[in-house]
C-alpha positions in Angstrom: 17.3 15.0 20.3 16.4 11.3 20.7 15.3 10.2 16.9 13.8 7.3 18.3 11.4 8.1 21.2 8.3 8.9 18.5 8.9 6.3 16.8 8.2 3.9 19.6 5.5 5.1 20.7 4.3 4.9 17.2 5.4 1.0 17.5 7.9 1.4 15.1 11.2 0.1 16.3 11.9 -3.4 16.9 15.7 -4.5 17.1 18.7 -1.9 17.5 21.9 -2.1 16.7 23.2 0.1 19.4 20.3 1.9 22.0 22.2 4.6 23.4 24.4 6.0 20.3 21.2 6.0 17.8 19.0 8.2 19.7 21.9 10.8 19.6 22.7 10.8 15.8 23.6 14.2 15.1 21.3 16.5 12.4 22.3 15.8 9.0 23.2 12.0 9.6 22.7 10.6 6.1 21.0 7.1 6.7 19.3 4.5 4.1 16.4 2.4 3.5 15.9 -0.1 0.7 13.0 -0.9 -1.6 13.8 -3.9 -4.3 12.0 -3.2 -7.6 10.1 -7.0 -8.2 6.8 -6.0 -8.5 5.5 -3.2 -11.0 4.2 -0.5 -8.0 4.9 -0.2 -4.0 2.6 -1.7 -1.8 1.2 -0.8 1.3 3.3 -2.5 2.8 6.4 -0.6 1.9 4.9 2.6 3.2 6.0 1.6 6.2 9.7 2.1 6.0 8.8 5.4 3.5 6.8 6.8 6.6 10.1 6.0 9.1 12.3 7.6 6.5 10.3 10.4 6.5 9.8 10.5 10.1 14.1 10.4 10.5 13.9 13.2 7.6 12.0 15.8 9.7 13.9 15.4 12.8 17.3 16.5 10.5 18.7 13.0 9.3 19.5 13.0 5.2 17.8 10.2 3.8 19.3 8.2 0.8 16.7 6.0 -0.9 18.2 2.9 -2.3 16.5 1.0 -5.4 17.9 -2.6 -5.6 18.5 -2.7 -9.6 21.1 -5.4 -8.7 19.3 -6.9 -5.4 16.5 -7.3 -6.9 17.9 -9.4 -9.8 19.0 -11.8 -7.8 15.8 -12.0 -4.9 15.6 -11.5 -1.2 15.0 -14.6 1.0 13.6 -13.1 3.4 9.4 -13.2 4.0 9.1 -16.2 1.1 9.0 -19.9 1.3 10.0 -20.5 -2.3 12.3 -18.7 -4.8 11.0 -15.7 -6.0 10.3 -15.5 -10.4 13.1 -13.2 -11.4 12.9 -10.7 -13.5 14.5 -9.3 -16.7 17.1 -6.4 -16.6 13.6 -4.3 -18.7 11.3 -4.9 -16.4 13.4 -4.3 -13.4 15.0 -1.2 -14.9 11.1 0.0 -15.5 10.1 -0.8 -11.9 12.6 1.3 -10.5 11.8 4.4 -12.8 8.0 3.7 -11.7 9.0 3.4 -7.8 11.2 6.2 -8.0 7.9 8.5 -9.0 5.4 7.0 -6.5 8.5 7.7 -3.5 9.1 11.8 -5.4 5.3 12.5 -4.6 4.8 10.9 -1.5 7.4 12.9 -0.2 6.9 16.0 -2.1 3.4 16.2 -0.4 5.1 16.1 3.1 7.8 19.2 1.4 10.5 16.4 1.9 13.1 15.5 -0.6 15.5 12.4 -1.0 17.9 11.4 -2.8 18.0 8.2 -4.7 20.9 5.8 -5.5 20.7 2.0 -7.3 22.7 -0.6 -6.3 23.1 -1.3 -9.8 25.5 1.3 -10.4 28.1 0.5 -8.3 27.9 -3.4 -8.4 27.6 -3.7 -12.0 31.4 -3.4 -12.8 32.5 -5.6 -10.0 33.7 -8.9 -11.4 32.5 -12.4 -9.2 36.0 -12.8 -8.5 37.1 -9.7 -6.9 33.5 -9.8 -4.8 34.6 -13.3 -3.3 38.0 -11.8 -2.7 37.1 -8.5 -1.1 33.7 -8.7 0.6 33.1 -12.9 0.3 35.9 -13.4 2.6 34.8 -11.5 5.6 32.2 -13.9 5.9 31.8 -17.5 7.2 29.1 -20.0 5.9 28.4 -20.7 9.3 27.5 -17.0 10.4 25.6 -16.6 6.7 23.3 -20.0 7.9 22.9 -18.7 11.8 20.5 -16.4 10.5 16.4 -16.7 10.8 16.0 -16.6 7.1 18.2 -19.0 5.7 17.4 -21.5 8.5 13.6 -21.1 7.5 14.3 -21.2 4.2 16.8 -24.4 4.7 13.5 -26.0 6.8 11.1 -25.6 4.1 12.1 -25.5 0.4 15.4 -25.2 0.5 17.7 -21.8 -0.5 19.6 -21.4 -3.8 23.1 -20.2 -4.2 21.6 -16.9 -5.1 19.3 -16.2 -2.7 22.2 -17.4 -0.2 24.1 -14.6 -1.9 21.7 -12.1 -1.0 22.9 -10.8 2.4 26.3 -10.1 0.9 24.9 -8.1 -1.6 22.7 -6.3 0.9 26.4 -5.9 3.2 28.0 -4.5 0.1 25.7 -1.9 -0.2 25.7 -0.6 3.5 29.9 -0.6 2.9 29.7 1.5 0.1 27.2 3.9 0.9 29.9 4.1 4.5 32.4 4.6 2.4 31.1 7.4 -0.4 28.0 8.7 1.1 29.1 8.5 5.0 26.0 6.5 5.8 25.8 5.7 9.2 22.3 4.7 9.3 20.7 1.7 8.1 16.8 0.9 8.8 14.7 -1.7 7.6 11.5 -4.4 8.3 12.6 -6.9 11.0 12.7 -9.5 8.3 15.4 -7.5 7.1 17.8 -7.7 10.4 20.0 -10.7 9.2 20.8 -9.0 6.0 21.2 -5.9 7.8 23.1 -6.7 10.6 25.5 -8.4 7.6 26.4 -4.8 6.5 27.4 -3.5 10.1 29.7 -6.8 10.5 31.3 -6.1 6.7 31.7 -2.7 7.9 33.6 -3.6 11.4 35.3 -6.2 9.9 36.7 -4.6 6.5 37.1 -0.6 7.4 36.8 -0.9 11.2 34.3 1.6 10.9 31.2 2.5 13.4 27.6 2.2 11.5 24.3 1.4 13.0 21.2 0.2 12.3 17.5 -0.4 13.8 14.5 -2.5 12.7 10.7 -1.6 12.4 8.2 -4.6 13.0 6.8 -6.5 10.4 2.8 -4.8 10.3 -0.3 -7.5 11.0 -3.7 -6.9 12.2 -5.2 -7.8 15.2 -5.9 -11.1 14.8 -2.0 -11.5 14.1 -2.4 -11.7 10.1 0.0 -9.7 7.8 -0.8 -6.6 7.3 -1.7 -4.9 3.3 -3.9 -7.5 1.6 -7.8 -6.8 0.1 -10.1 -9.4 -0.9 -9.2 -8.9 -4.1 -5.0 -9.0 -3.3 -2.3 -6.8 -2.8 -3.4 -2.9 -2.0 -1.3 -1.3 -4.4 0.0 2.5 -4.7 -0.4 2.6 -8.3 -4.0 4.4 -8.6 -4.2 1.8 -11.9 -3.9 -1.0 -9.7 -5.4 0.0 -6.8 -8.2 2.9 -7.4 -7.8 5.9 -5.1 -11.3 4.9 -4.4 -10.9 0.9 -3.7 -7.7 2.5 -1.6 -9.8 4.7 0.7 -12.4 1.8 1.0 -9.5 -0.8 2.5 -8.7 1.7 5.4 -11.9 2.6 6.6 -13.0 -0.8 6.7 -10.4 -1.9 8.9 -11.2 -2.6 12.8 -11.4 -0.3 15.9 -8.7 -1.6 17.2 -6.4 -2.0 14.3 -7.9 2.0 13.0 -6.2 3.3 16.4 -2.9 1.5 16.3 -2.3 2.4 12.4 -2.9 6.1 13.4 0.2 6.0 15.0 2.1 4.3 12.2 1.0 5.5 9.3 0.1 9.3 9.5 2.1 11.8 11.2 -0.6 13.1 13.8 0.4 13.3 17.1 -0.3 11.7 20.5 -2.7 14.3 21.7 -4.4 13.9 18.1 -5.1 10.6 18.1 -5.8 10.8 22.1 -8.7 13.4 20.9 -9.7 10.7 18.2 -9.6 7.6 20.6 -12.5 9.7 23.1 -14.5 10.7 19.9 -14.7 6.6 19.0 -15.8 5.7 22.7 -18.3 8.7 22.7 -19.6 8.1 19.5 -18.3 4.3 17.7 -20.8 4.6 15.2 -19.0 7.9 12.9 -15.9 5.4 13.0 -13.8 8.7 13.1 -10.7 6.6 13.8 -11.2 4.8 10.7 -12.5 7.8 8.7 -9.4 10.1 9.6 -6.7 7.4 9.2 -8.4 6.3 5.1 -8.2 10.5 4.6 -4.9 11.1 5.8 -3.0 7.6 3.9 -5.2 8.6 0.7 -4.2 12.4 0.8 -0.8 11.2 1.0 -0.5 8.9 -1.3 -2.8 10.2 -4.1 -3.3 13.8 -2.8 -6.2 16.3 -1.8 -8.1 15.7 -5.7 -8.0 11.9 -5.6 -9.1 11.9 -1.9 -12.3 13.9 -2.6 -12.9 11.9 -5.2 -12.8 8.6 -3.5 -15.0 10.5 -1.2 -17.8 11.1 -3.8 -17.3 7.9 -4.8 -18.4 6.3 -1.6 -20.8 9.2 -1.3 -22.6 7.2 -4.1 -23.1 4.2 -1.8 -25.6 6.1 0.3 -27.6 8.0 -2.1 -25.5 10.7 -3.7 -25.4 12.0 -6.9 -23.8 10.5 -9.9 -22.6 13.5 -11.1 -18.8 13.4 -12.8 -18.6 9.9 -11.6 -17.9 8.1 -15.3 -18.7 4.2 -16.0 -15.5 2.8 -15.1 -15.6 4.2 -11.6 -19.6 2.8 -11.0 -18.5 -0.3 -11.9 -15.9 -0.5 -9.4 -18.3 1.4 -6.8 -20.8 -1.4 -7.4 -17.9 -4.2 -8.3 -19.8 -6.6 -5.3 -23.7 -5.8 -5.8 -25.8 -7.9 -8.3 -25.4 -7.2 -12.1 -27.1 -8.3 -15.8 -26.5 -7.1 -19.0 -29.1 -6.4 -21.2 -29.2 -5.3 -24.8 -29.6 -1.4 -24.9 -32.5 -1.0 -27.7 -34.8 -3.3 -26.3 -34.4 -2.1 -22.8 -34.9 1.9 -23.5 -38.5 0.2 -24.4 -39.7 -1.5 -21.1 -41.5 0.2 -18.3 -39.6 0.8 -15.6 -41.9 -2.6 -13.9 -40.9 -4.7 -16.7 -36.8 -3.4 -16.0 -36.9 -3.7 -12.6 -37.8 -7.2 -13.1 -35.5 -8.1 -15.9 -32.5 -6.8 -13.9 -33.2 -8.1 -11.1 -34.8 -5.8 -8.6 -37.8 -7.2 -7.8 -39.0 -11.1 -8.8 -42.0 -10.1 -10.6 -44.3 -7.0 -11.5 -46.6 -7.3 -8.9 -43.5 -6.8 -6.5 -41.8 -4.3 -8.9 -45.0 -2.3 -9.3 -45.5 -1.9 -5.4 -41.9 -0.8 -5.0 -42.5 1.9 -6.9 -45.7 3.3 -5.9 -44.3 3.1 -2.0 -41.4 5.1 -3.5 -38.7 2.7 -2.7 -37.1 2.4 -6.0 -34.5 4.5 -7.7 -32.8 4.5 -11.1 -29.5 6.3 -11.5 -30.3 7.4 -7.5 -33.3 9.3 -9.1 -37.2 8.2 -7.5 -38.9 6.2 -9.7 -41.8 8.3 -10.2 -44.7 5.6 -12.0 -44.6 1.8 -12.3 -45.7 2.5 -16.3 -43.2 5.1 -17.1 -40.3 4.5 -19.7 -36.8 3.5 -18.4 -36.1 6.1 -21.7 -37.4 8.8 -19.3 -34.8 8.3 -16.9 -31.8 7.7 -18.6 -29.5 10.0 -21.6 -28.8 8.5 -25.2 -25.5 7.6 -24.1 -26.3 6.1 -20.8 -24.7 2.6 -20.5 -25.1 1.7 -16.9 -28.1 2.2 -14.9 -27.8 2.0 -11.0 -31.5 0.7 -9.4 -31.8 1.1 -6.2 -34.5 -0.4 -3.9 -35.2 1.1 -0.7 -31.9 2.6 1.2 -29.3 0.4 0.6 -30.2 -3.0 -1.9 -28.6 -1.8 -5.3 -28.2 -3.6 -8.7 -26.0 -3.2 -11.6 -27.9 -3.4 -15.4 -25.2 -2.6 -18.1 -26.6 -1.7 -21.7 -24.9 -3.1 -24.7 -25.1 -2.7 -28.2 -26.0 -6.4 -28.7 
């Protein structure tokens, strides 16, 4: 078994510690990736090394999930040009409970299980002088700045004594997950290699043990930029953050190019599946299949089969569906980019649907508003307007608050009714 030859083809190996003993790690190999808890949710960004894990998982390897209670007090280097805002011992403590949840179900939907361990537990106890003594001393100041991300850091801003500390830390972790756990296996983002290669070193140089490691590249677009940001920021795992609805929206508007390549790296379909996908794109570009399978497959994963159709609907909306179990916070974010007014609910039940059209926008006076309607171009609540004069009361429910107008196929408009 070579563990490595899918995931290169899925572009997902970058540096190795050692070519030819890696691809020959035996079944039940226990190996470990690391996720720091500083922000409140993953990203999707850290799916990446969650789908590698996974990948290693199902080809026989025992995966140990690490959760950097004590890493991520102190702030990784590595991918920032300033310090990173450190958190309190709550908040971090919270994040990793919250993490731990979003890593059960992803991997519960692909009938995987892990096993988690925090670095707070067995660093906690150690005193500062018996970690300069027993794992500081291995280590020169002049290998520690030789790698990329303290020189960067040392270029720009500068690098605190913590943040310094960081790979030692990291090294710490990889010894004594060798030494209890027999973790041979370390894996990580290529920004990670410095701080990973730092474990391998502490383990040669303190046990004389053999360990091993590879990288995964970092994940950008096309156009070379980093890979996981929306308009609007981060694209977050936590449905709260991120909808399962705004989530489905940021894959399927990603490019042809890009929709292909992230086939390969974040789902698990294989090459003749996404060879089958590639012909259906040149033979028909306009279904966007590539882009349509790879936002179904990521959302079905991450938020599972309910959420997915869902989102679904939701877009569904967009093109003249029905409104149907769709509630008022999720038509605002459907419509989030389209233009809105809010008008006060009593005295707009009484206009004609002319004199509402006009007063939310739809159309710049009656004359235009009354034509829209009598070509049957205009919609309220995705509903044909029947009759310039009839009552926006006809068309809407007492408890009606937002009203969706529509004019012609695809120019919409948000009114929200208030109390006052």
């Amino acid at each position: 078994m070579d563990i490595l030859t899918d995931l290169r083809w899925r572009n997902l190996v970058q540096d190795t510690s050692d070519p030819e003993q890696i691809p020959i790690l035996s079944k039940g190999t226990t190996f470990y990736v690391g996720f720091d808890p500083t922000a409140p949710s993953l990203q999707v960004g850290n799916l990446v090394p969650l789908l590698v894990s996974a990948h290693l998982a199902k080809q026989g390897l025992k995966p140990l999930i690490l959760f950097g209670g004590s890493t991520g007090a102190i702030g990784d280097p590595s991918g920032k040009n300033k310090e990173r805002q450190l958190l309190s011992k709550e908040e971090l403590a919270a994040n990793v409970e919250f993490q731990k949840q979003q890593v059960s179900e992803i991997y519960s939907r692909l009938s995987l299980k892990a096993e988690f361990v925090n670095n707070l537990d067995w660093t906690k106890d150690v005193t500062l002088l018996e970690f300069l003594r027993d794992y500081g001393k291995h280590f020169t100041v002049n290998y520690m700045m030789g790698k990329e991300v303290v020189k960067s850091r040392l270029e720009s801003s500068g690098i605190s004594y913590a943040e310094f500390s960081y790979m030692l830390l990291q090294a710490f972790d990889y010894l004594h997950l060798y030494e209890t756990r027999d973790c041979k296996l370390q894996i990580g983002g290529s920004d990670q290699w410095g701080n990973i290669t730092a474990g391998l070193e502490l383990i040669r140089r303190k046990v004389q043990g053999d360990a091993y490691a590879f990288s995964f590249p970092l994940i950008t677009d096309s156009n070379g930029k980093k890979f996981g940001k929306s308009e609007d920021g981060a694209v977050w795992l936590d449905p709260a953050r991120t909808s399962p609805y705004k989530f489905h929206q940021f894959w399927l508007n990603i490019s042809d190019e890009d929709a292909l390549n992230h086939l390969k790296t974040f789902t698990f379909l294989t090459q003749d599946e996404i060879t089958a996908i590639e012909s259906q794109m040149k033979e028909s570009p306009e279904k966007r299949h590539a882009q349509v399978t790879l936002a179904d497959e990521i959302c079905r994963l991450v938020h599972g089969e309910d959420a997915l159709q869902s989102a679904k609907k939701s877009a569904e909306v967009l093109f003249g569906g029905s409104l149907d179990g769709i509630d008022d916070s999720a038509l605002k974010e459907i419509f989030s980019d389209v233009p809105s007014v809010s008008l006060v609910k009593n005295e707009a039940m009484k206009l004609s649907l002319t004199e509402f059209f006009v007063q939310a926008g739809a159309a710049n006076s009656n004359g235009e508003a009354k034509r829209l309607i009598t070509g049957g171009g205009a919609y309220i609540n995705q509903q044909r307007a029947s009759s310039p004069g009839d009552a926006l009361s006809d068309y809407l429910s007492s408890g009606s608050s937002l009203v969706i107008l529509r004019s012609g196929k695809k120019k919409y408009f948000l009114a929200e009714l208030t109390d006052g």
